[in-house]
Predicted model as a PDB file, atoms N, CA, C, CB and O in Angstrom, pLDDT in the B-factor column:
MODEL        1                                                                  
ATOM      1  N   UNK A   1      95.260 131.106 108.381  1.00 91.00           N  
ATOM      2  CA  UNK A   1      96.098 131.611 107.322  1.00 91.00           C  
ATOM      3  C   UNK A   1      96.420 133.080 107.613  1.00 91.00           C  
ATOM      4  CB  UNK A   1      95.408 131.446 105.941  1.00 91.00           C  
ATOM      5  O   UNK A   1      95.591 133.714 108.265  1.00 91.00           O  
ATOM      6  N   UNK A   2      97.600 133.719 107.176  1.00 98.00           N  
ATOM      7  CA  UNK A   2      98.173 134.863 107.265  1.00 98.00           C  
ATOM      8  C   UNK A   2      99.011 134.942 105.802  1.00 98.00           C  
ATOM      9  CB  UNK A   2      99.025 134.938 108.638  1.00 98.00           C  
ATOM     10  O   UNK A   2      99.416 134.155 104.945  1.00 98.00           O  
ATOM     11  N   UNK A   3      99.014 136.768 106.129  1.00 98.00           N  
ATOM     12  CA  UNK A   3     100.023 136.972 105.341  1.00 98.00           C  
ATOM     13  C   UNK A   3     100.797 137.973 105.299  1.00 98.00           C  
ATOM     14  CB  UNK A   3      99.722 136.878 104.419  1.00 98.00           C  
ATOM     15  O   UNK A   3     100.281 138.955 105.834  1.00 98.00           O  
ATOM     16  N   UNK A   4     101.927 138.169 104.850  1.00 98.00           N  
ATOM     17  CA  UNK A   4     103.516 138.784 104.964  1.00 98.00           C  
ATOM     18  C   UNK A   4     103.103 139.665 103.924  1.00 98.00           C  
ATOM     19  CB  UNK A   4     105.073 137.720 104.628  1.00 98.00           C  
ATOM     20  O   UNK A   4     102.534 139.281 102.902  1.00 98.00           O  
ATOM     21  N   UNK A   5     103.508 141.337 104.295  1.00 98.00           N  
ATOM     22  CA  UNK A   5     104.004 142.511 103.285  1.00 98.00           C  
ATOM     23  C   UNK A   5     104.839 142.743 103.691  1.00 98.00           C  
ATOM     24  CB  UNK A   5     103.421 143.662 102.997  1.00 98.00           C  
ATOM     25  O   UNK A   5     105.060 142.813 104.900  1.00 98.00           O  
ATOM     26  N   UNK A   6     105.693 142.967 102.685  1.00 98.00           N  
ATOM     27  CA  UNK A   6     107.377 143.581 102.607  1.00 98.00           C  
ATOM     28  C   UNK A   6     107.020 144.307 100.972  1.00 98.00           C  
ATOM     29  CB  UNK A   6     109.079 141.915 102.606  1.00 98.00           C  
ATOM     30  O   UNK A   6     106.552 143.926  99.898  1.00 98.00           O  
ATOM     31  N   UNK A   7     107.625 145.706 101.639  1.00 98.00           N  
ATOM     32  CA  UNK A   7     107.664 146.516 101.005  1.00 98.00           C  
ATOM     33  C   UNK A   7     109.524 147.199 100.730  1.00 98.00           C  
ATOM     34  CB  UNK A   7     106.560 147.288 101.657  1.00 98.00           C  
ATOM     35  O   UNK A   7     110.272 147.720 101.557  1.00 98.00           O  
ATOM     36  N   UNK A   8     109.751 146.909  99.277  1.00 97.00           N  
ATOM     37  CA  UNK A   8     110.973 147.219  98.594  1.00 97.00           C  
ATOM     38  C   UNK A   8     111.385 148.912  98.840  1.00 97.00           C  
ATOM     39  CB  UNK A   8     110.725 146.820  96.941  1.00 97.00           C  
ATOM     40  O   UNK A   8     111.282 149.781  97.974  1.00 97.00           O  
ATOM     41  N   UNK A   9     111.751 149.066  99.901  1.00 94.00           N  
ATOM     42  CA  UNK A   9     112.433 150.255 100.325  1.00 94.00           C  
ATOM     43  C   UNK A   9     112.709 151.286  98.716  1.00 94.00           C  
ATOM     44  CB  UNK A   9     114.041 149.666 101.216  1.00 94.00           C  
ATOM     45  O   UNK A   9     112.106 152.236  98.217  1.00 94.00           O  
ATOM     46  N   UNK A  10     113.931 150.484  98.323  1.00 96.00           N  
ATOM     47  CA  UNK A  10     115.070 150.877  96.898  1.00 96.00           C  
ATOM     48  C   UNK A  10     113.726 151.183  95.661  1.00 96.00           C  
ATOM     49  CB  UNK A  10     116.474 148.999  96.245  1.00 96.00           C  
ATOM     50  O   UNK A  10     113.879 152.032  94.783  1.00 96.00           O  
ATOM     51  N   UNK A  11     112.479 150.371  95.779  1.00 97.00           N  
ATOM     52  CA  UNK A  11     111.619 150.494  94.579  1.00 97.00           C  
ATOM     53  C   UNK A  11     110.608 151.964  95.052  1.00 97.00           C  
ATOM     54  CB  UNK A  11     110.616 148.825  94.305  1.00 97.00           C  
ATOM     55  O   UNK A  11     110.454 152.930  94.304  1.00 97.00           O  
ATOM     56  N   UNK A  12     110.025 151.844  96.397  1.00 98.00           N  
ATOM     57  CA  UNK A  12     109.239 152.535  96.447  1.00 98.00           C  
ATOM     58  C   UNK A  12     109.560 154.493  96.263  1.00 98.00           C  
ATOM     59  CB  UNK A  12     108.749 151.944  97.602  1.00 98.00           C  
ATOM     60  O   UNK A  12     110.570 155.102  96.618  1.00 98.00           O  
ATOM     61  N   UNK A  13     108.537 154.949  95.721  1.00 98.00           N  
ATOM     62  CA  UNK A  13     108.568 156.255  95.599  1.00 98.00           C  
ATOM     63  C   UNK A  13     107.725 157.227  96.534  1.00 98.00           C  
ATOM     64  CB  UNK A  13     108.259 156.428  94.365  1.00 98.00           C  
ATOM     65  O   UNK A  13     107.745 158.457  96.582  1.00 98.00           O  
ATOM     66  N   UNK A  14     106.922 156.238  97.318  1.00 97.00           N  
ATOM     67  CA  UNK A  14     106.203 157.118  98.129  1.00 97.00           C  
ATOM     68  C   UNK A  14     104.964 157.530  97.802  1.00 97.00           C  
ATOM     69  CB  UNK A  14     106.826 158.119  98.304  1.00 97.00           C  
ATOM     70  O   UNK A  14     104.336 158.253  98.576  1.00 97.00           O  
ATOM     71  N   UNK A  15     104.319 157.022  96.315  1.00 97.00           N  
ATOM     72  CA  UNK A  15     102.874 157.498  95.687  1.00 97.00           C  
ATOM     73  C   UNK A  15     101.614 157.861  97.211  1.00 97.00           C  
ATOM     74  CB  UNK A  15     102.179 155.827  94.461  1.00 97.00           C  
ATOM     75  O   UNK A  15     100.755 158.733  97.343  1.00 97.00           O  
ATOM     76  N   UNK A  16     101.909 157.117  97.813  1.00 97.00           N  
ATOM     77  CA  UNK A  16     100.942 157.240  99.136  1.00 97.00           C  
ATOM     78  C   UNK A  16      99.177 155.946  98.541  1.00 97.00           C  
ATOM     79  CB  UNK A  16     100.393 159.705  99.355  1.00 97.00           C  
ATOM     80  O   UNK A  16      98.087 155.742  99.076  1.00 97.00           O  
ATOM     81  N   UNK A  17      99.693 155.545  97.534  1.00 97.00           N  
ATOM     82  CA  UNK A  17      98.508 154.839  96.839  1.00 97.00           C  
ATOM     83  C   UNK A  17      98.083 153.717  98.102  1.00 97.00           C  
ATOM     84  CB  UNK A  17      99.039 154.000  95.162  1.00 97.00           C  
ATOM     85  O   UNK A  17      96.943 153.251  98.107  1.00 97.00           O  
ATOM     86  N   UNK A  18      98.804 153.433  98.869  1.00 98.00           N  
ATOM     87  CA  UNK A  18      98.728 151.842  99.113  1.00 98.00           C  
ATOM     88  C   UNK A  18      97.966 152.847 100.628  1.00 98.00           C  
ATOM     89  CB  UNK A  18     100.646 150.436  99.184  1.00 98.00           C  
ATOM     90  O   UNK A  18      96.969 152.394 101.191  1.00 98.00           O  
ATOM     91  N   UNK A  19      98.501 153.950 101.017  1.00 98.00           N  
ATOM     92  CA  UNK A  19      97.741 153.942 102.470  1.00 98.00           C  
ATOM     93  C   UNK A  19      96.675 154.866 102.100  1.00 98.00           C  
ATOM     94  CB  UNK A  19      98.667 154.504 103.909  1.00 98.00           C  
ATOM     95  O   UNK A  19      96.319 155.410 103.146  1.00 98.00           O  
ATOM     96  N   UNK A  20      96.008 155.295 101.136  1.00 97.00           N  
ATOM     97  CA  UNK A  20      94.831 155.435 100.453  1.00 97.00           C  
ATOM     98  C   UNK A  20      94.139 154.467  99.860  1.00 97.00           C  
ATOM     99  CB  UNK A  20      94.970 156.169  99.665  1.00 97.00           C  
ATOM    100  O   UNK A  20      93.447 154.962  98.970  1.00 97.00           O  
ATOM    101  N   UNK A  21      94.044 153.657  99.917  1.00 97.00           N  
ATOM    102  CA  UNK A  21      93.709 152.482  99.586  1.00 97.00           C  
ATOM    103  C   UNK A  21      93.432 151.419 100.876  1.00 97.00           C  
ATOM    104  CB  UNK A  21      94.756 152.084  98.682  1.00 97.00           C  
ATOM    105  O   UNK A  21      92.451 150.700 101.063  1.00 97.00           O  
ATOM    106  N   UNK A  22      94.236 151.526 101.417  1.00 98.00           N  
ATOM    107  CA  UNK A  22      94.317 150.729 102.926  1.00 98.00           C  
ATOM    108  C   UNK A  22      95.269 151.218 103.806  1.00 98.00           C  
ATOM    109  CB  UNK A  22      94.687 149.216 102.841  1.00 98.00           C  
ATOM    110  O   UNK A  22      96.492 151.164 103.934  1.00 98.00           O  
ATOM    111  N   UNK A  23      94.104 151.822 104.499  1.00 98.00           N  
ATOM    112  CA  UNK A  23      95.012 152.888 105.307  1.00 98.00           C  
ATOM    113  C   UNK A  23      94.785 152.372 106.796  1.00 98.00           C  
ATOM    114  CB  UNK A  23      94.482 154.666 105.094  1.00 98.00           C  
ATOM    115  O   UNK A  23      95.404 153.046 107.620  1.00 98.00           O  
ATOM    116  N   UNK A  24      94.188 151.538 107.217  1.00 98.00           N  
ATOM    117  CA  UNK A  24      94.222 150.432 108.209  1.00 98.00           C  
ATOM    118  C   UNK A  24      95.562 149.498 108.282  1.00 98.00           C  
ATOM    119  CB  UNK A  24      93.025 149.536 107.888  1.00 98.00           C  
ATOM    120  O   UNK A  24      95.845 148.945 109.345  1.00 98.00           O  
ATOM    121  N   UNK A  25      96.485 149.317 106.969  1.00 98.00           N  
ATOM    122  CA  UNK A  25      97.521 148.355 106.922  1.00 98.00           C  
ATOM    123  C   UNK A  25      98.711 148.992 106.412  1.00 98.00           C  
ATOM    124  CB  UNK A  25      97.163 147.188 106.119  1.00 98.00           C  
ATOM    125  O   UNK A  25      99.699 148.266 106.307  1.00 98.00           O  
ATOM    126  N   UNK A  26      98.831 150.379 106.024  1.00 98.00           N  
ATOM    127  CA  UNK A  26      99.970 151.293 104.838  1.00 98.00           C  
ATOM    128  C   UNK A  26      99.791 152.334 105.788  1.00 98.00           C  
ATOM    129  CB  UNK A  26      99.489 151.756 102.865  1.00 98.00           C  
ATOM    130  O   UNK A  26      98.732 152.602 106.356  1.00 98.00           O  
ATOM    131  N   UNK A  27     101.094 153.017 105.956  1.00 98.00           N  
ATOM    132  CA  UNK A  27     101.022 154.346 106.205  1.00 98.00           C  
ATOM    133  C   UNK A  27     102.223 154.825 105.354  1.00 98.00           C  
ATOM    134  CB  UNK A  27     101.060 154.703 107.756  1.00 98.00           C  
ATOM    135  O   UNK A  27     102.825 154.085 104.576  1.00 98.00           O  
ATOM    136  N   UNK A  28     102.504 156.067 105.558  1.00 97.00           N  
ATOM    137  CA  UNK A  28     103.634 156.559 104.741  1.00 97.00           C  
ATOM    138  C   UNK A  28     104.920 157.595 105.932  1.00 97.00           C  
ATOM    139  CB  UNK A  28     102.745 157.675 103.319  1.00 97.00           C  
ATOM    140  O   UNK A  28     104.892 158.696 106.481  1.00 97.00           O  
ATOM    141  N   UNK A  29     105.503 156.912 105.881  1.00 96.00           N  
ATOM    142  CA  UNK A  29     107.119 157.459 106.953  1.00 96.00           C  
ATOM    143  C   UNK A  29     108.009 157.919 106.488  1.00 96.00           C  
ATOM    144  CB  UNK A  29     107.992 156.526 107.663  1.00 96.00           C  
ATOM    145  O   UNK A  29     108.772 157.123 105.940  1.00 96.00           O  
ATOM    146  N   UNK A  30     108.272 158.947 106.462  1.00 95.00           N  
ATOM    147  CA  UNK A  30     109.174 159.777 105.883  1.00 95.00           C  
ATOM    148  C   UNK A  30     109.283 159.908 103.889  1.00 95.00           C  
ATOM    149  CB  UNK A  30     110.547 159.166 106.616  1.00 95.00           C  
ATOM    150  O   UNK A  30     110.226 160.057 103.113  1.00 95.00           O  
ATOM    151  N   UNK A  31     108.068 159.785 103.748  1.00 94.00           N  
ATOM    152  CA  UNK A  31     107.811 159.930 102.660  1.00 94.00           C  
ATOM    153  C   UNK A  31     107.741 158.583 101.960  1.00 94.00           C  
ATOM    154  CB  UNK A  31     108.613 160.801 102.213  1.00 94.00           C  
ATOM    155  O   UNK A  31     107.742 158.637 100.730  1.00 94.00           O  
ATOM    156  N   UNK A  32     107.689 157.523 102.464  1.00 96.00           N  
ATOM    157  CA  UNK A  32     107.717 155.710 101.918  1.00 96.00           C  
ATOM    158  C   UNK A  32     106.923 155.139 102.494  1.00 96.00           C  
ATOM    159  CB  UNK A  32     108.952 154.745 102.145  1.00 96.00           C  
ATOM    160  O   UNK A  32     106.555 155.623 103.564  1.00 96.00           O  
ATOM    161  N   UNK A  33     106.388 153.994 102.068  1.00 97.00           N  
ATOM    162  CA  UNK A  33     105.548 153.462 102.314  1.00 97.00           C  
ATOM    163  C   UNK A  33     105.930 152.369 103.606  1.00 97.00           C  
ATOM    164  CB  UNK A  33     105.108 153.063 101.102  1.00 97.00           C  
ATOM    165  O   UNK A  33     107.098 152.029 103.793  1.00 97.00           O  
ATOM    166  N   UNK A  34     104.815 151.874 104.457  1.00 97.00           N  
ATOM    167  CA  UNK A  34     105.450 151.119 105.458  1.00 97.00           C  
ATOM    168  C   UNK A  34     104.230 150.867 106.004  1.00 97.00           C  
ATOM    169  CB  UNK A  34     106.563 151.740 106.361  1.00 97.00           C  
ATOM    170  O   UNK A  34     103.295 151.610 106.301  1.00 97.00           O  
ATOM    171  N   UNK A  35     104.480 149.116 106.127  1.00 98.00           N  
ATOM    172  CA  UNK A  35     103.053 148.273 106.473  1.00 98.00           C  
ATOM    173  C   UNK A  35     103.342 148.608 108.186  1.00 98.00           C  
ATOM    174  CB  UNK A  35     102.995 146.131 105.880  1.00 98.00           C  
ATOM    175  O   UNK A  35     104.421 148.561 108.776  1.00 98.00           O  
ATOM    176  N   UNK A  36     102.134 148.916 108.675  1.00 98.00           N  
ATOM    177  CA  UNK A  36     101.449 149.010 110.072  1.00 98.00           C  
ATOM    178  C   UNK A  36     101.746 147.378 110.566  1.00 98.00           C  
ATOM    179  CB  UNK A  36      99.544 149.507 109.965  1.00 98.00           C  
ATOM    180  O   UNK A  36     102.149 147.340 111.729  1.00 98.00           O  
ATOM    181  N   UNK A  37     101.649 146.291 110.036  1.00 98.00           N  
ATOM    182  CA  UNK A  37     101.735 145.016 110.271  1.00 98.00           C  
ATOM    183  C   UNK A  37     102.947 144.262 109.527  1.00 98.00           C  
ATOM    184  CB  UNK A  37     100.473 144.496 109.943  1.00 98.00           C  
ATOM    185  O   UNK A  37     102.892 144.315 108.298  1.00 98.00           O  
ATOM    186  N   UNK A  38     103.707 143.778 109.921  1.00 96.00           N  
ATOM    187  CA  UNK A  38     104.414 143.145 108.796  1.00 96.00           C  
ATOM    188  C   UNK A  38     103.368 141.614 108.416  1.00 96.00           C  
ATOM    189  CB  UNK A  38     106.244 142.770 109.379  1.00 96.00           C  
ATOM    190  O   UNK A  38     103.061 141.257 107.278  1.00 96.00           O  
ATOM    191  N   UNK A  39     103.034 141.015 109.518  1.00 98.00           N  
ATOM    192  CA  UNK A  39     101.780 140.019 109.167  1.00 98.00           C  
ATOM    193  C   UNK A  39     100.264 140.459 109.369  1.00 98.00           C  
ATOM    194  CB  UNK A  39     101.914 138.757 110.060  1.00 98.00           C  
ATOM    195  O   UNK A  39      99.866 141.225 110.246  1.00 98.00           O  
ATOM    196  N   UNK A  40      99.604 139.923 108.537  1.00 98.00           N  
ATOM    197  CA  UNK A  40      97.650 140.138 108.473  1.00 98.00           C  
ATOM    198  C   UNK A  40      97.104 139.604 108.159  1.00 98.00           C  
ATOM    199  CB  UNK A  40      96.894 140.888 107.930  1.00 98.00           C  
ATOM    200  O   UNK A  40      97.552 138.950 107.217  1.00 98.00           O  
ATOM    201  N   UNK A  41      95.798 139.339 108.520  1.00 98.00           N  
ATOM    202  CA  UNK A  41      95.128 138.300 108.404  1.00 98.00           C  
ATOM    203  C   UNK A  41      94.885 138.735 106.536  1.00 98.00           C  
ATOM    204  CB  UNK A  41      93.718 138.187 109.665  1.00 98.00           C  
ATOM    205  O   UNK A  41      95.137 139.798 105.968  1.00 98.00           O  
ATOM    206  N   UNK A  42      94.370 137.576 106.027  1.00 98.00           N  
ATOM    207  CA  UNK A  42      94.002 138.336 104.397  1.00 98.00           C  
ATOM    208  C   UNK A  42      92.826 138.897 104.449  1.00 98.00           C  
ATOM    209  CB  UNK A  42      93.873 137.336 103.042  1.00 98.00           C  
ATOM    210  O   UNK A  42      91.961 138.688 105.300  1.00 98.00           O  
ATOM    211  N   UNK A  43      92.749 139.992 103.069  1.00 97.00           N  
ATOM    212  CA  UNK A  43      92.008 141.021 102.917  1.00 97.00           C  
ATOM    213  C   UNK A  43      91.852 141.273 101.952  1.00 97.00           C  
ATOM    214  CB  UNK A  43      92.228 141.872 103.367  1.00 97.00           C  
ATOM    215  O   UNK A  43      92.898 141.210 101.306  1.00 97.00           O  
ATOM    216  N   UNK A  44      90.756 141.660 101.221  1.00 97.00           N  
ATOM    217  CA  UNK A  44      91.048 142.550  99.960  1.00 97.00           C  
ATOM    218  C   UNK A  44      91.617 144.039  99.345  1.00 97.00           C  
ATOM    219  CB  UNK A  44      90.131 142.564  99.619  1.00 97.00           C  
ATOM    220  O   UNK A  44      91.914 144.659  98.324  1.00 97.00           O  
ATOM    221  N   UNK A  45      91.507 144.089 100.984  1.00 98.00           N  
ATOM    222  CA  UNK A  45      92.672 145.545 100.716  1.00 98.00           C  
ATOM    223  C   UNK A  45      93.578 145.898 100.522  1.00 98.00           C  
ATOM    224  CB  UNK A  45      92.954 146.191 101.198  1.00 98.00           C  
ATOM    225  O   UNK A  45      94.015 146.845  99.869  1.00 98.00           O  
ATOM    226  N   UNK A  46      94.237 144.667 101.451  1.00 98.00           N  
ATOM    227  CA  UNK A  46      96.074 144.501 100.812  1.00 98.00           C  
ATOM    228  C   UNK A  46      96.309 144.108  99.762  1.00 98.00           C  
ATOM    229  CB  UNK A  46      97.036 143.582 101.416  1.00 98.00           C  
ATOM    230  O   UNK A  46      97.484 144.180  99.400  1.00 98.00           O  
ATOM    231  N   UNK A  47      95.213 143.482  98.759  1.00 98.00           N  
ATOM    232  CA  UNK A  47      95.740 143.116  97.451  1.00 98.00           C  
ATOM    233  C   UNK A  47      95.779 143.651  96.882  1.00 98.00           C  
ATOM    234  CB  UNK A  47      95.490 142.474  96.843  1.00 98.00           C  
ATOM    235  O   UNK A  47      96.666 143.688  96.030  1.00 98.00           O  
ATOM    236  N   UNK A  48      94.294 144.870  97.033  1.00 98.00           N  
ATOM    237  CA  UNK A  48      93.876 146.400  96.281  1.00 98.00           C  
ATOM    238  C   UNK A  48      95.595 146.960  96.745  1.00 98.00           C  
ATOM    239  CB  UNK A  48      92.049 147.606  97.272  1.00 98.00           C  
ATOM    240  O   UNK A  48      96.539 146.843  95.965  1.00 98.00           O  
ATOM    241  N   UNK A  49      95.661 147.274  97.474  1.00 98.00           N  
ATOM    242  CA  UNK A  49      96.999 148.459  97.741  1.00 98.00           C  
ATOM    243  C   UNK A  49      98.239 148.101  96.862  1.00 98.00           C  
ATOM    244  CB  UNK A  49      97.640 148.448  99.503  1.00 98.00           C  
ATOM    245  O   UNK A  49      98.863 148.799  96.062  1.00 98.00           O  
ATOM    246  N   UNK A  50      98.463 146.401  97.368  1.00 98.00           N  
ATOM    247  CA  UNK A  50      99.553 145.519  96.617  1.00 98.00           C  
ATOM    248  C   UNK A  50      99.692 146.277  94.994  1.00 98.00           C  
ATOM    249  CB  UNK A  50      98.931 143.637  96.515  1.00 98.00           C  
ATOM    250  O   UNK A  50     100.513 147.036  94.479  1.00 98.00           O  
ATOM    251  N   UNK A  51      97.977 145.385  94.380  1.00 97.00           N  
ATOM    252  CA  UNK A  51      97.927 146.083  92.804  1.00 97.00           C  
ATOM    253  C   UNK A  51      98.327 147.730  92.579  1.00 97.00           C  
ATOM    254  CB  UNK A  51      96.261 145.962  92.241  1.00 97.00           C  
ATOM    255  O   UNK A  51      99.056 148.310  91.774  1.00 97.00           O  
ATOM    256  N   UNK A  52      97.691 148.059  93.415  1.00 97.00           N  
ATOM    257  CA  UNK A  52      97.980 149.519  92.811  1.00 97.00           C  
ATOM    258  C   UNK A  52      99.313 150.407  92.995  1.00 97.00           C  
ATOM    259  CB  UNK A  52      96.955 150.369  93.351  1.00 97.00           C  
ATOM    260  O   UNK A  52      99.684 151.464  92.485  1.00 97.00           O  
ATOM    261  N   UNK A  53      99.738 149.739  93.712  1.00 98.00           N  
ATOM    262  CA  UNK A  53     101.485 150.476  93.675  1.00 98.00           C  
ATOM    263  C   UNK A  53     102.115 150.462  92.172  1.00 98.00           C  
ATOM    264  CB  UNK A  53     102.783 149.386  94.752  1.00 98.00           C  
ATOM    265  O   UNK A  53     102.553 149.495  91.548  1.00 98.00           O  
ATOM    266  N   UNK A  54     102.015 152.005  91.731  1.00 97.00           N  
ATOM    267  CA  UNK A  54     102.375 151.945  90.268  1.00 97.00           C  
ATOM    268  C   UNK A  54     104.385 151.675  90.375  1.00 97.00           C  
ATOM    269  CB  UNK A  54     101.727 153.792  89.367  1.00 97.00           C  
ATOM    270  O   UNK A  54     105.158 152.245  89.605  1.00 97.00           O  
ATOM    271  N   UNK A  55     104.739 150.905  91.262  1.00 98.00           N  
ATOM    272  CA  UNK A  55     106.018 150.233  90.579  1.00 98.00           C  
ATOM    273  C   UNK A  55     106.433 149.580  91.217  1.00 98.00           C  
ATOM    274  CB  UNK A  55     107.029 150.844  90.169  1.00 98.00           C  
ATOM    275  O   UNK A  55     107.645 149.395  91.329  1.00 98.00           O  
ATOM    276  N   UNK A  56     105.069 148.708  92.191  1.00 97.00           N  
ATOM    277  CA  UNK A  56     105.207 147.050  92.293  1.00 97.00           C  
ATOM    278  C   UNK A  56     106.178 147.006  93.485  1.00 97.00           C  
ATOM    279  CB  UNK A  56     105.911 146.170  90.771  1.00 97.00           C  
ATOM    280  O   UNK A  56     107.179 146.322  93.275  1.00 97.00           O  
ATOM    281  N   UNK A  57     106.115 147.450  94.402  1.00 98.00           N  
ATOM    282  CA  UNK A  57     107.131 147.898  95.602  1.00 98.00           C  
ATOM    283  C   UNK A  57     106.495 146.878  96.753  1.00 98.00           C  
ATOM    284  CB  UNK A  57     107.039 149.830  96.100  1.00 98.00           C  
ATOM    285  O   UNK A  57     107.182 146.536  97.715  1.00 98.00           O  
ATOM    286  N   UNK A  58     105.401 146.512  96.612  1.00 98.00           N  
ATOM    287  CA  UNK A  58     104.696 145.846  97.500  1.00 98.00           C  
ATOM    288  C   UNK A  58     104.614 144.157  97.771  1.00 98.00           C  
ATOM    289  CB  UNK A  58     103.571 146.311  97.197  1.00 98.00           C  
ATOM    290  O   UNK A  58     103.572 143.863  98.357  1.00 98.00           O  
ATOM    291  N   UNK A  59     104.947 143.715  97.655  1.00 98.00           N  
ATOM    292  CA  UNK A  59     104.392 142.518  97.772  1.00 98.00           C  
ATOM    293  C   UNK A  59     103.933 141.448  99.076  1.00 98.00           C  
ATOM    294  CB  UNK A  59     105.161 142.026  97.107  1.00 98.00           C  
ATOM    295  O   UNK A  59     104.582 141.340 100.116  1.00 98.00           O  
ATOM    296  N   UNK A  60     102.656 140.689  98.758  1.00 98.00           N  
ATOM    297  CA  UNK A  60     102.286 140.052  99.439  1.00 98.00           C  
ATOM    298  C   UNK A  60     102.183 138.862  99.584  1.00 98.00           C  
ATOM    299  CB  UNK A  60     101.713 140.343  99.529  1.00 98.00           C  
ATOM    300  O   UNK A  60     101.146 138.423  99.087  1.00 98.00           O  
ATOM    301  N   UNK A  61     102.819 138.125 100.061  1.00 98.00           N  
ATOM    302  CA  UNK A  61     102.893 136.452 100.256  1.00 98.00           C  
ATOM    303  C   UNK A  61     101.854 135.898 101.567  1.00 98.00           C  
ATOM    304  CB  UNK A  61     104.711 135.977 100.694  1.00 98.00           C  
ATOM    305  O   UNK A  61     101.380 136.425 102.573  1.00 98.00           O  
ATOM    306  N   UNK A  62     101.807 134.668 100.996  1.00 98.00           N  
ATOM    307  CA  UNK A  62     101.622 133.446 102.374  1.00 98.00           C  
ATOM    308  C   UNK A  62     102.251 133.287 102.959  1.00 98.00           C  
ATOM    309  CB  UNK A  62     101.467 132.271 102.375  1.00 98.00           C  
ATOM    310  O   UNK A  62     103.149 132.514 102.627  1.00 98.00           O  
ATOM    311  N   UNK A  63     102.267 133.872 104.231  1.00 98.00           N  
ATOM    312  CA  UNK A  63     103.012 133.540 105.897  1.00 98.00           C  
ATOM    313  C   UNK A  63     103.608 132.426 105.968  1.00 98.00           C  
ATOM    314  CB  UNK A  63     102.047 133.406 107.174  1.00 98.00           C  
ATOM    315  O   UNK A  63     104.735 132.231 106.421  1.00 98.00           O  
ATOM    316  N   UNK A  64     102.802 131.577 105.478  1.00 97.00           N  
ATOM    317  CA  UNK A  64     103.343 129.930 106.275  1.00 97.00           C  
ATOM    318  C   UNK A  64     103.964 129.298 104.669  1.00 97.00           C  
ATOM    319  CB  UNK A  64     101.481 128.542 107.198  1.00 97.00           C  
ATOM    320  O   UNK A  64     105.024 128.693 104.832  1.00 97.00           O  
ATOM    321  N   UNK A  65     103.531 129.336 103.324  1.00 97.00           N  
ATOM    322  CA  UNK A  65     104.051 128.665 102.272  1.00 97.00           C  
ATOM    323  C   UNK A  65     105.237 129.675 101.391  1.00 97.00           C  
ATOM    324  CB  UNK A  65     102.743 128.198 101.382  1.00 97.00           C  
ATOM    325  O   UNK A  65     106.077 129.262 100.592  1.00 97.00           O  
ATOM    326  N   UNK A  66     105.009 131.037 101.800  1.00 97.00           N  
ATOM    327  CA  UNK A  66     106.202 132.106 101.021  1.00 97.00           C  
ATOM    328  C   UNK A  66     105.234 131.960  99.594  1.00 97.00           C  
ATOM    329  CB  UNK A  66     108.357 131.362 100.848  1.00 97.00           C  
ATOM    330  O   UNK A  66     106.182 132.500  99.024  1.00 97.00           O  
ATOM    331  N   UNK A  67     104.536 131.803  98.823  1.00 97.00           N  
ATOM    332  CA  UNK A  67     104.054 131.701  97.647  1.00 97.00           C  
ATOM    333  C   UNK A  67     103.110 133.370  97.787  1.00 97.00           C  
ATOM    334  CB  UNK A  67     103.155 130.056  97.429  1.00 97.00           C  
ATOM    335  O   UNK A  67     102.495 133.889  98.718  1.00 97.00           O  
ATOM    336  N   UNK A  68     103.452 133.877  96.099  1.00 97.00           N  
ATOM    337  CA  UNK A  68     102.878 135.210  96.338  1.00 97.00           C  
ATOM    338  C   UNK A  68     101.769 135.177  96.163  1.00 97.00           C  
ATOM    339  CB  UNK A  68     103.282 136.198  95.694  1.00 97.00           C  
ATOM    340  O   UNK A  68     101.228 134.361  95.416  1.00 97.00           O  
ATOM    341  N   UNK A  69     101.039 136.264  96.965  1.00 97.00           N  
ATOM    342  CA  UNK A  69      99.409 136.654  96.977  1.00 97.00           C  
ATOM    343  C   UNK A  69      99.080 137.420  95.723  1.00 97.00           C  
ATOM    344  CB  UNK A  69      98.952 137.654  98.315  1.00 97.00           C  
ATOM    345  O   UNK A  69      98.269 137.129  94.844  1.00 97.00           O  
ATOM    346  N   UNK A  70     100.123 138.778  95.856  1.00 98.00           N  
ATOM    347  CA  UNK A  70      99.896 139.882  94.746  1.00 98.00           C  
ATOM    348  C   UNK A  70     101.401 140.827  94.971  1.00 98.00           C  
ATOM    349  CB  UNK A  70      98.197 140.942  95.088  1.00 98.00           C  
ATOM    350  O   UNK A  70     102.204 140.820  95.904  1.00 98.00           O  
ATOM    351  N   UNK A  71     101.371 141.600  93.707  1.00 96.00           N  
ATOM    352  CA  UNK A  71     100.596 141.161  92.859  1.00 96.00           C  
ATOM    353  C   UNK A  71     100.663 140.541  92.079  1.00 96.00           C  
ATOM    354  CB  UNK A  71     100.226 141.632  92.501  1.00 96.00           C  
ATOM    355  O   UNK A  71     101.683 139.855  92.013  1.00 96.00           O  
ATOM    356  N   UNK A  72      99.643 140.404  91.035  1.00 88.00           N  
ATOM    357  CA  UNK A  72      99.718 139.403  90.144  1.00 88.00           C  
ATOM    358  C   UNK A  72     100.906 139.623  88.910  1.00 88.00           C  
ATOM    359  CB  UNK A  72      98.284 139.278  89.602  1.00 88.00           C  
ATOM    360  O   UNK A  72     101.181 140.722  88.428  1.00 88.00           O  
ATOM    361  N   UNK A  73     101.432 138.543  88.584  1.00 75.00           N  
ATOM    362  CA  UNK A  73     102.590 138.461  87.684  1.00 75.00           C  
ATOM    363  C   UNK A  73     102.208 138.407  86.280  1.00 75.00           C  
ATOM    364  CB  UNK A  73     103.416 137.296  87.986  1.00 75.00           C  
ATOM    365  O   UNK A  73     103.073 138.337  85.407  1.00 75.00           O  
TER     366      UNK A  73                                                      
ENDMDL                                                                          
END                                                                             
């Protein structure tokens, strides 16, 4: 199993939450956020980072089914 982050360019503000949080999988580029991986194995870090993006810029699905990981709805 794997899984897909795509991160909403137009939403994100750049908090830096997600590569403080998981800074193995988030970094921040030119002031936005931007997954190191577009696929990863699962983790609890990417879900931690996922949740904590205060405006939901993140999301994480299943690689192979597209069904979301986080965050939660």
């Amino acid at each position: 199993m794997s899984w897909s982050i795509e991160i909403d360019a137009d939403t994100c503000i750049g908090s830096g939450m997600c590569a403080g949080v998981a800074p193995d999988h988030f970094e921040l580029v030119d002031g936005y956020s931007c997954a190191k991986k577009a696929t990863v194995e699962p983790t609890d870090e990417v879900v931690d980072a996922a949740e904590s993006c205060p405006v939901e810029a993140i999301l994480v699905k299943d690689a192979e089914t597209g069904a979301a990981i986080a965050p939660e709805k």
